[in-house]
C-alpha positions as CSV (number, residue, x, y, z in Angstrom):
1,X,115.6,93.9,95.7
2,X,112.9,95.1,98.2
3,X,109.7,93.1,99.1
4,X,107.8,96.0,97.3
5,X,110.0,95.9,94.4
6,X,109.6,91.9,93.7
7,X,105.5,92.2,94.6
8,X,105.2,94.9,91.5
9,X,107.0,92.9,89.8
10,X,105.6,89.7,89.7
11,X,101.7,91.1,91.0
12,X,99.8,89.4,88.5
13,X,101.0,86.2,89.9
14,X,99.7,86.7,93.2
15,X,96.2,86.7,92.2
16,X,96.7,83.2,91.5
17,X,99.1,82.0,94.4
18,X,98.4,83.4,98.3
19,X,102.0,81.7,98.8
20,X,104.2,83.8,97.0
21,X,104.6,87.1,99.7
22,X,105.7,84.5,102.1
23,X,108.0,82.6,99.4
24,X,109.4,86.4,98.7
25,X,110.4,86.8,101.7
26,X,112.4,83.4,102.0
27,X,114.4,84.6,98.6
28,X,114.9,88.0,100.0
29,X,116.2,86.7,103.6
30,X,113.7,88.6,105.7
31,X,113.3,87.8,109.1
32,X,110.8,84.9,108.9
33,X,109.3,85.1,112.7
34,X,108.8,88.9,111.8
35,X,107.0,88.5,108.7
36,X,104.6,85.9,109.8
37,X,103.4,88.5,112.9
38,X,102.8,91.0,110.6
39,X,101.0,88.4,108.3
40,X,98.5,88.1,111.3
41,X,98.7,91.6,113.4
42,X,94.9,93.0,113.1
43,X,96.5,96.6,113.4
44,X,98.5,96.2,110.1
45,X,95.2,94.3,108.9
46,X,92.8,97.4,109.7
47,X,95.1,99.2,107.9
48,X,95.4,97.6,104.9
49,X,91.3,97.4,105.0
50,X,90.9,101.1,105.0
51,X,93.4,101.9,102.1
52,X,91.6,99.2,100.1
53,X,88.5,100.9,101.2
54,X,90.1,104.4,100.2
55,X,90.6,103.1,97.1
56,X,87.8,101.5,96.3
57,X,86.0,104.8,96.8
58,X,88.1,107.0,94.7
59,X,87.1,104.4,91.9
60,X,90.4,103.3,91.4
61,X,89.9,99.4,89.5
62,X,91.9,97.2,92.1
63,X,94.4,95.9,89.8
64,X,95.3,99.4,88.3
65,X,97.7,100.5,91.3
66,X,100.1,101.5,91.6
67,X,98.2,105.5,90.4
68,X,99.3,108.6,90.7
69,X,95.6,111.1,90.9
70,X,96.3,114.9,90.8
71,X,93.4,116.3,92.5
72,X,91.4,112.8,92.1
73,X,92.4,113.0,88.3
74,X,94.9,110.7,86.6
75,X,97.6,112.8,84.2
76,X,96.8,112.3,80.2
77,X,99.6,111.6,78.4
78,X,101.5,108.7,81.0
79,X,103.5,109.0,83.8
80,X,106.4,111.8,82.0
81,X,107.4,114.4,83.8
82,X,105.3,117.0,80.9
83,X,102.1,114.8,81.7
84,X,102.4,115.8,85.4
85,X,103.2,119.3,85.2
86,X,100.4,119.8,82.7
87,X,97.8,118.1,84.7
88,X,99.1,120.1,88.0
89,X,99.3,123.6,85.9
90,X,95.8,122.4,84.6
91,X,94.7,122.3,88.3
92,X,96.6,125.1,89.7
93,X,94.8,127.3,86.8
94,X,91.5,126.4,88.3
95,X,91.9,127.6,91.8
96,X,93.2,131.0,90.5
């Protein structure tokens, strides 16, 4: 299991425990040394600050991600395959 994968996975627990990335890690045998200069490297930091910031200006509530938009609009009907291509037909209609 990926980092990503066990985060999703277990997000809403995080909210209530700043100790679990680094506990992930430990159960998933990353490199320790590694993770803990990321953890601190203002250039990963920044970045993390301006998708937050992104988000925060599409309107997207924080706890609603992962979110697929098609043209800043979220698909009716779930995340199906006939919800996407509706919403993208719906959009391609409109630039015609």
């Amino acid at each position: 299991m990926e980092m990503s994968d066990k985060i999703f996975a277990n997000y809403r627990a995080l909210k209530s425990n700043e100790d679990l990335p680094r506990q992930y890690a430990q159960e998933l045998g990353l490199d320790m040394v590694k993770f803990d200069q990321d953890m601190k490297d203002p250039a990963l930091e920044a970045r993390i600050d301006k998708e937050m910031n992104q988000m925060k200006q599409s309107g997207i509530p924080r706890m609603s991600v992962p979110k697929f938009l098609i043209n800043g609009k979220e698909p009716q009907g779930g995340r199906s395959v006939e919800a996407f291509s509706a919403a993208i037909d719906a959009e391609l209609k409109k630039k015609k």
